[in-house]
C-alpha positions in Angstrom: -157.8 36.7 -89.8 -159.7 37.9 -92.2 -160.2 41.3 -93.7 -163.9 41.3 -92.7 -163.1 39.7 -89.1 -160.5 42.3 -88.6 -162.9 45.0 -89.6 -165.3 43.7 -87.2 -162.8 44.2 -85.0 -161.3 47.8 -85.2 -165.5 49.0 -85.2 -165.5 47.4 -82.1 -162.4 48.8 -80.8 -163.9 51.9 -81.5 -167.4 51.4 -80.0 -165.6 50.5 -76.7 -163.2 53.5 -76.7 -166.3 55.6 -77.6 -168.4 54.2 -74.7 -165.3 55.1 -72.3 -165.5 58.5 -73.3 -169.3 58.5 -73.3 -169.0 57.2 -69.4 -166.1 60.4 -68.9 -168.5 62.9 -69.9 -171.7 61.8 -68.3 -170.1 62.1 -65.3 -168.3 65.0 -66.0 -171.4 66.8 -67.3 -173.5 65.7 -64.0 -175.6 63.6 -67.0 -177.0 60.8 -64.2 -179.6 59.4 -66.9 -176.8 58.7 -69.5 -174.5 57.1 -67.0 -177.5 54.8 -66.3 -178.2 54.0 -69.8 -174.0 53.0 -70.5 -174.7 49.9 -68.0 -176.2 46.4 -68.7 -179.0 45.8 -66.8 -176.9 44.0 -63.9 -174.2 46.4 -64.0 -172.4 47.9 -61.4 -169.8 50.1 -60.3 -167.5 50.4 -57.6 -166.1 53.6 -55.9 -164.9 52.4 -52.7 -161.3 53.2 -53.4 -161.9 57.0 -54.0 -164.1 57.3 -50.8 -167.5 56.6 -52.7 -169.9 53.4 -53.2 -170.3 50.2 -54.7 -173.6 48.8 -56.3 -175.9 48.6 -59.7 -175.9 51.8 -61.7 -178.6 53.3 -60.1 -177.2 53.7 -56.6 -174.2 54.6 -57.8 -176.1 57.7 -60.3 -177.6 58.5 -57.4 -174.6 58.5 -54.5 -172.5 60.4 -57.6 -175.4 62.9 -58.5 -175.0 64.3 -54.5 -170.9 64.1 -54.1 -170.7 65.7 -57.6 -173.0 68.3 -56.7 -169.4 70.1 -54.6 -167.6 70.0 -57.8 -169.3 72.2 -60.5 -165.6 72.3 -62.5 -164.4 68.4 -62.8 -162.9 66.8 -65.8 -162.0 62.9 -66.0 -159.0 62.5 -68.4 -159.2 58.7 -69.1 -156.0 58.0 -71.3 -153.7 54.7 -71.9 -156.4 52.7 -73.1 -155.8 48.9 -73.1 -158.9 47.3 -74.9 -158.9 43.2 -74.7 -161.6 41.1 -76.4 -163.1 38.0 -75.0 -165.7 35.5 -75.5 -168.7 34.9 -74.1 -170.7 31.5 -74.9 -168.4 30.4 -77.5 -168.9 34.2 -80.0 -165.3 36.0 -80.2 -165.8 39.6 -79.1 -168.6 39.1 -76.8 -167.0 40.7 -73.8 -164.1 43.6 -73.5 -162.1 44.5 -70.5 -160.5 47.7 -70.8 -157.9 49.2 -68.5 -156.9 53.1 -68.5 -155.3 55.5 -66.3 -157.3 58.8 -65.2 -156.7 61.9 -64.2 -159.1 64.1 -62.3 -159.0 67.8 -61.5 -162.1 69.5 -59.8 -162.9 72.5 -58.1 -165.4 73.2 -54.8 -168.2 74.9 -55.5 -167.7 78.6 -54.1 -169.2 78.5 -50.4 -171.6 81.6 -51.3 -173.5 82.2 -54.9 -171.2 85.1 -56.5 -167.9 84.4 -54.1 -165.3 84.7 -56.5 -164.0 81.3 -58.2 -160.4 81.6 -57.7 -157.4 82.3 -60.1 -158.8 81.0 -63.4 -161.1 78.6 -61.6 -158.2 76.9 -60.3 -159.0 73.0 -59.5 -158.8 72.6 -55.8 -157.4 68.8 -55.9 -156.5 66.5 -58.4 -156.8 63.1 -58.2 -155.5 60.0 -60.1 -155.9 56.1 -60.6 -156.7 53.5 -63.0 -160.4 52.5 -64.1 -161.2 48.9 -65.1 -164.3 48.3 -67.4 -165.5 45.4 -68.5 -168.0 45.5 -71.1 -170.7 43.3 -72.6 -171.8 43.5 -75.9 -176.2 43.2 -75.7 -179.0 43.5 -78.1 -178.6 47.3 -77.7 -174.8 47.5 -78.3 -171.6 47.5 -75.5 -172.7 48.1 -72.2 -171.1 48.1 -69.1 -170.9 45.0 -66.7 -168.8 46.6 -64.2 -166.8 49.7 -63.6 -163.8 49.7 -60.9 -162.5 53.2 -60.2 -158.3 52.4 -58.6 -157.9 55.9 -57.1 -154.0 55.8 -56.5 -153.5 59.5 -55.4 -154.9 62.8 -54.7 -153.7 65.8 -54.0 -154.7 69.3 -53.0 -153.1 72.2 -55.9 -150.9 75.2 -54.6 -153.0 78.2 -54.0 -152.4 81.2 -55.7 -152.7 84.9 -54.7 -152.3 87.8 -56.6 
């Protein structure tokens, strides 16, 4: 390889791990037009496996936007990162796949405005799996082609009294 093809690739690397962590916080931050925008125009995403959805980005946004609406405290923790580059018509580095673990505390939204939030705002489950994202490099830059959320375990947290 070259020094200017390896270049090539380690911004990419980047651009893809960036877009993983762009995907993390718009759902994190309840951001429903900046999940849209991370997908190609046929994109989709499916939730099935954590209870949730499957279809193009904007059902998805939408069906997320009301579930997420119970958890004003989440926090996707995407980490383990495999990033593989692929080809697409014949270009090297056209397509990425990337496979990482997550894990995903949240907490309920208190039942009554002003009910107290728990010990420290405590998550009330946590949740983990493994996300698959492949991506597609388009006029605009990487986008997603799909997104496949693996939930693999959840699990309420021990309640604490004072």
């Amino acid at each position: 390889m070259t020094q200017r093809v390896e270049l090539a690739t380690v911004m990419d690397r980047l651009a893809v791990d960036e877009w993983v962590t762009e995907y993390a916080t718009a759902v994190d931050d309840g951001d429903w037009a900046a999940y849209r925008g991370l997908f190609a125009p046929d994109g989709r995403a499916d939730y099935r496996s954590a209870g949730g959805v499957e279809g193009d980005a904007d059902t998805v946004a939408e069906w997320l936007a009301g579930t997420m609406r119970r958890f004003p405290m989440r926090q996707h923790l995407i980490v383990n990162r495999r990033v593989r580059f692929g080809t697409l018509d014949q270009d090297v580095g056209d397509t990425a796949r990337v496979r990482a673990d997550y894990v995903n505390p949240m907490r309920f939204a208190p039942p009554h405005p002003g009910d107290d939030d728990g010990p420290l705002g405590a998550p009330d489950f946590v949740s983990g799996g493994r996300c698959a994202f492949a991506l597609v490099r388009t006029v605009e830059g990487w986008r997603f082609a799909e997104v496949v959320v693996e939930e693999k375990w959840r699990r309420p947290t021990a309640l604490v009294s004072g």
